[in-house]
C-alpha positions in Angstrom: 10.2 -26.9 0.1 7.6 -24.5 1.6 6.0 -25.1 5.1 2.2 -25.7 5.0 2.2 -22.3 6.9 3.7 -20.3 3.8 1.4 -18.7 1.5 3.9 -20.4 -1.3 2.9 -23.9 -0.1 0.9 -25.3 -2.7 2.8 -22.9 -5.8 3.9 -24.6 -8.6 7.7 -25.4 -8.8 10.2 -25.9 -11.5 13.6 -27.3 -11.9 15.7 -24.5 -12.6 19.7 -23.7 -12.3 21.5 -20.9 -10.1 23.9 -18.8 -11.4 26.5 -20.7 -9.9 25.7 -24.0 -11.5 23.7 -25.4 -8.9 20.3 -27.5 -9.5 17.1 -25.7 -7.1 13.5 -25.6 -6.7 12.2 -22.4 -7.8 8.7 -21.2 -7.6 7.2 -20.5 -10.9 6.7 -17.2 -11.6 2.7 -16.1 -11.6 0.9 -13.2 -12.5 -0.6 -11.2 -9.7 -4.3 -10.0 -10.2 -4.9 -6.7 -10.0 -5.2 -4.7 -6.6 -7.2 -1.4 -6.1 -5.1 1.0 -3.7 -3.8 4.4 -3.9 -0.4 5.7 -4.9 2.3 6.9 -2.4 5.4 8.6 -2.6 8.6 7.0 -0.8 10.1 9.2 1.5 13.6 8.9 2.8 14.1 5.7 4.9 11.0 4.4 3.2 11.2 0.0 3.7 7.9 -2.1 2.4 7.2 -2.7 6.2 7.0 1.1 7.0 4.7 1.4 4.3 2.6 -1.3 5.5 2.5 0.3 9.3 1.7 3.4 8.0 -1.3 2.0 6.2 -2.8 -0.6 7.9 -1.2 -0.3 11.2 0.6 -4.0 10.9 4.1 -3.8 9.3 4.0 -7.7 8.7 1.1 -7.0 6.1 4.2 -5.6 4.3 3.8 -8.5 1.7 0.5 -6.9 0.7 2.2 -3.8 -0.9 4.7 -5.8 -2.8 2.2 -8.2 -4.2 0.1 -4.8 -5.4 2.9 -3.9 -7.8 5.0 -5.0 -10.4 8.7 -5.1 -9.3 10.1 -8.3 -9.0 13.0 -7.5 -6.2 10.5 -5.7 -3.4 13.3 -3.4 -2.1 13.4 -1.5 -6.0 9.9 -0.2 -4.9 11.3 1.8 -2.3 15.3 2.3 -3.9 14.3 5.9 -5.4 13.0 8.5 -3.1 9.9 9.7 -4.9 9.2 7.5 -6.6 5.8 6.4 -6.5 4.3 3.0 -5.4 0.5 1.1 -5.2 -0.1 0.6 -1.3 -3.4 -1.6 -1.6 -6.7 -0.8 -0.2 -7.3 -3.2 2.8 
């Protein structure tokens, strides 16, 4: 399902149902330990890999600041402007 390159490789994965009827693979849904960062406000035009460039200087870490919160569809951390997120310490 996952390439060995995919830090989902070796998750867990259940036989579930889409919306549409169809049978898929779906990753089973884990609980993420906690991650010591700072909060940040979203400014206008704000996307996870923004976030992650203006931190840590490599916008493909942006995986990093949607692991260290809680939102299950990444692009509601950054939907409200002002609204404040966890970008983790690195």
């Amino acid at each position: 399902m996952f390439t060995e390159s995919s830090r989902y490789f070796q998750l867990r994965t259940v036989d579930a149902k889409a919306a549409d009827g169809r049978d898929v693979k779906a990753v089973v849904l884990r609980r993420l330990p906690y991650v010591a960062g700072r909060p940040a406000i979203v400014r206008g035009n704000d996307r996870l890999d923004v976030l992650a460039e203006r931190a840590f200087k490599d916008a493909t870490l942006f995986w990093h600041v949607a692991d260290a919160n809680t939102e299950l569809d990444a692009r509601e951390l950054v939907a409200e402007v002002g609204g404040v997120i966890l970008v983790p310490d690195k």
